[in-house]
N, C-alpha and C positions, 0 to 999 in steps of 0.2 A: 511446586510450580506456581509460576503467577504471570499474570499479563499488564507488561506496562504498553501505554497508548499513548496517541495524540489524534484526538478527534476535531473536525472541521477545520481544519486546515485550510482557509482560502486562498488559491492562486487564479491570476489572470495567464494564460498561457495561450500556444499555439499549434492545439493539438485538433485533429480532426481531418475525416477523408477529402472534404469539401476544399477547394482552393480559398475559398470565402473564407474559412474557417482558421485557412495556416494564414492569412493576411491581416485577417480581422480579431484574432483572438477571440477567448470567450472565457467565463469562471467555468471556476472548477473547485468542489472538496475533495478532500485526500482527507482519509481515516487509514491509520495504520495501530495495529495491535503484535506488540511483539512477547511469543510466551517465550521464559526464562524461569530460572531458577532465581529464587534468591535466601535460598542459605544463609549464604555467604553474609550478604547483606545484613539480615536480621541483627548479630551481633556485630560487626564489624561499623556499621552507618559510616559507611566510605564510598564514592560516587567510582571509585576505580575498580569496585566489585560489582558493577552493576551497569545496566544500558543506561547510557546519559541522553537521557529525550533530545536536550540541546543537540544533541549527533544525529539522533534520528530526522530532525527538522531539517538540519542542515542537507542531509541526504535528500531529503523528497526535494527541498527549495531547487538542490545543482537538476536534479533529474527531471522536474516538472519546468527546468528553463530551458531543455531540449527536448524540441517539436515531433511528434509524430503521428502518424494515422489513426491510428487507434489508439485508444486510451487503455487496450488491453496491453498494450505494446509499454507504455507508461508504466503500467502498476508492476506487469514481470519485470520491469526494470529495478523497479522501489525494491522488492521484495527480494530481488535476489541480490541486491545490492548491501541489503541490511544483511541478511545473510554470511554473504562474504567477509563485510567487514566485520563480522562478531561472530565466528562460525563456533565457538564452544561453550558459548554463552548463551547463542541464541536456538529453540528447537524449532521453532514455527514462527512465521511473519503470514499474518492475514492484512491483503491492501485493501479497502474498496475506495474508489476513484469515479467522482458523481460530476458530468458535465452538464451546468444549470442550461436550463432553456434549449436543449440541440433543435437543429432547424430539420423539424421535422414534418412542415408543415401544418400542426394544428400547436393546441399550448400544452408542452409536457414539460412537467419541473425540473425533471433531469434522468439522464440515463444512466447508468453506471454499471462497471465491474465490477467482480469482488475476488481478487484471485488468494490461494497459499502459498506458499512456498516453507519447505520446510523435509521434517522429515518423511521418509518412504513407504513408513507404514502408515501414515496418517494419510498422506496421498492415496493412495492403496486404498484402504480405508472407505474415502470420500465419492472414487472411482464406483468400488462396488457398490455404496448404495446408490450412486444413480443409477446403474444397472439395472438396482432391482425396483427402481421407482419409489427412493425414499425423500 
């Protein structure tokens, strides 16, 4: 198994509960980590056995140019998207999605998600140790 990535991903978008916020825009980073195998790849060095980041980009750019409230609502979007489109390829997509500066009335550098999506027993998994306060 191995994890390909795209880290710091900057987008200006118009995501947020605040009316200010769907009007006014604000940045935003997107880090996404997709684990996969790559076997295949090792010998083959052919990009048609493999997650092509260029795909991955292009996903967050369509998904982070449609608005929503939460930015939790964003990253379940990324995640199951990548998902979808590479379901045999891909076992786990980890999003985390950081909005710089929210108006939260003092100075905080950013908030952020970080959701999975992936397989059932790793969910499972993640579930029980909050459970047990890990």
């Amino acid at each position: 198994m191995a994890v390909i990535a795209l880290e710091g991903m900057h987008f200006f978008a118009f995501h947020g509960y605040y009316d200010e916020e769907q009007k006014m825009g604000g940045d935003f980073i997107l880090d996404v980590y997709v684990t996969t195998s790559i076997a295949d790849n090792s010998v083959a060095d052919n990009l048609e056995t493999t997650i092509n980041y260029e795909s991955l980009y292009f996903i967050c750019r369509t998904e982070m140019k449609k608005p929503a409230k939460l930015i939790e609502t964003v990253a379940n979007r990324i995640g199951r998207k990548i998902k979808t489109l590479h379901p045999t390829r891909v076992s786990m997509v980890k999003v985390r999605l950081r909005k710089l500066n929210p108006p939260l009335g003092g100075k905080v550098d950013c908030a952020y998600v970080e959701i999975e999506v992936g397989s059932t027993d790793a969910n499972a998994l993640n579930i029980a140790n909050l459970l047990a306060g890990k």
